[in-house]
Rosetta silent file (secondary structure, phi, psi, omega in degrees, C-alpha in Angstrom):
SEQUENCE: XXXXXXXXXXXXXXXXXXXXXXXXXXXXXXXXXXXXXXXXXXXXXXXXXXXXXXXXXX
SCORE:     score description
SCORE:     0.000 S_00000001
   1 L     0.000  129.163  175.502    0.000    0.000    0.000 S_00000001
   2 L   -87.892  131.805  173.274    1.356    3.274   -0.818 S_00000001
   3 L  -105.865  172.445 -139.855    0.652    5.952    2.055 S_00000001
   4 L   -95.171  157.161 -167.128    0.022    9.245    1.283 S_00000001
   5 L   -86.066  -28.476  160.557    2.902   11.654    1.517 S_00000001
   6 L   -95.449  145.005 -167.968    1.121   14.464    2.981 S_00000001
   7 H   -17.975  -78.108 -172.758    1.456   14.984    6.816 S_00000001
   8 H   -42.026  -51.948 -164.259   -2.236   15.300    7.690 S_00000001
   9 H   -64.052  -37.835  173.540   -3.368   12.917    5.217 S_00000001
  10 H   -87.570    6.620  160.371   -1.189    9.727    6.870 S_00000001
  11 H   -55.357  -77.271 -167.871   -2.282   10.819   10.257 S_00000001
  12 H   -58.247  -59.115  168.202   -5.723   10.207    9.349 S_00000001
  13 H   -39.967  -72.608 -123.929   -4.825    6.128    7.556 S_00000001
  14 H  -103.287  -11.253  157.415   -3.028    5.698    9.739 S_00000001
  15 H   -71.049  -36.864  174.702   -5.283    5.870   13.194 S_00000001
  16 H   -49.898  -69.094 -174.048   -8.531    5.221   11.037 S_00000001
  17 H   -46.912  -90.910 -160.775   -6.377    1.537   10.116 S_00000001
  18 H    -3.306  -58.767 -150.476   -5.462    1.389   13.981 S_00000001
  19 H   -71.582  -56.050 -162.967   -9.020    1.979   15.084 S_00000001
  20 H   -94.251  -16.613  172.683  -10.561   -0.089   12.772 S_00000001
  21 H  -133.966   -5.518 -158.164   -8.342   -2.913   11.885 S_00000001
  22 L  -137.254  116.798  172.321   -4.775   -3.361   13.862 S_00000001
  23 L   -71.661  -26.128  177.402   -4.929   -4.499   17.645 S_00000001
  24 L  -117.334  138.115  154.387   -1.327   -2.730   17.342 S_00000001
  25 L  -107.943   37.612  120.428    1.170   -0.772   15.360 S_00000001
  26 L   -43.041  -43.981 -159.868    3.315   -3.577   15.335 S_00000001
  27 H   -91.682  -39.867  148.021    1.145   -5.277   13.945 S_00000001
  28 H   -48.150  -52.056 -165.654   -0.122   -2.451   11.037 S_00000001
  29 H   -61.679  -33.181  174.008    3.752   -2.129   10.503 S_00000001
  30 H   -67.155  -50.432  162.337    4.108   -5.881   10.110 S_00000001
  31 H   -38.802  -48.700  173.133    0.935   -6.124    7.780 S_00000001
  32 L  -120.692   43.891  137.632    2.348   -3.524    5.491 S_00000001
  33 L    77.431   31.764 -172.352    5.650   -4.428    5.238 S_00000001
  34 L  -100.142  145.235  158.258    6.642   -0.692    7.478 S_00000001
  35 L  -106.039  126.021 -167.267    9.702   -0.396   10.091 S_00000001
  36 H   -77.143  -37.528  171.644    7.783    0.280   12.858 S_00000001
  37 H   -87.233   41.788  143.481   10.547    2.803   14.308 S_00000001
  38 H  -107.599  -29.092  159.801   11.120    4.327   11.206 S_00000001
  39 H   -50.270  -49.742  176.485    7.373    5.188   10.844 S_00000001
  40 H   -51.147  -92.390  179.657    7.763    6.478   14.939 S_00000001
  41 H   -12.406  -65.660  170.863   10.339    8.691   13.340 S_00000001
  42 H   -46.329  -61.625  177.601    8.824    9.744   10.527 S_00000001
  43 H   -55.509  -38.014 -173.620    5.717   10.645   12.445 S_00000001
  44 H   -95.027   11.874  165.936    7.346   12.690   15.192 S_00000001
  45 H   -78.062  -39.473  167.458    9.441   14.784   12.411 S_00000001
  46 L   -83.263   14.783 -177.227    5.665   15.799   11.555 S_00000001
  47 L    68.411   21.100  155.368    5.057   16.424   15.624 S_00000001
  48 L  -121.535  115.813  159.846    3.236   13.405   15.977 S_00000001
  49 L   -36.118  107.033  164.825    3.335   10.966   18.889 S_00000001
  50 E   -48.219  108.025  177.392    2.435    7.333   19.261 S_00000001
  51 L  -125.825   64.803  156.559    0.262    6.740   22.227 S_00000001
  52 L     0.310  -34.862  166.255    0.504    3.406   22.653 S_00000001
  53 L  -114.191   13.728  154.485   -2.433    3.178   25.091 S_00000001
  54 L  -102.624  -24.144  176.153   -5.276    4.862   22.763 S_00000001
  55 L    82.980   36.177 -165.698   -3.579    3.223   19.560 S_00000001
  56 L  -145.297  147.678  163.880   -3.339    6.772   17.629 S_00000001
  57 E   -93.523  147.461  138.205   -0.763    9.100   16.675 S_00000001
  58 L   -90.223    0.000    0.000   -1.050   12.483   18.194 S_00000001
């Protein structure tokens, strides 16, 4: 799956997948073939946090 390149817009995949399909984001990152701490990375370079007990970036 290609995710989308702007900020906002892979916010929004990627807690809509959390919420609705991934118990984890190991387990999104494992499904689509992601390093899950290069996605952590990526995501806090755009200010957003992984909050592990809601399942969402913030």
């Amino acid at each position: 799956m290609d995710l989308p390149k702007n900020p906002m817009m892979l916010l929004s995949v990627l807690n809509q997948k959390l919420r609705d399909f991934y118990p984890s984001l190991h387990e999104l990152c494992d499904d689509l073939g992601l390093s899950e701490k290069d996605l952590i990375t990526l995501m806090s370079s755009y200010g957003f946090m992984y909050n592990e007990n809601t399942r969402q970036f913030r």
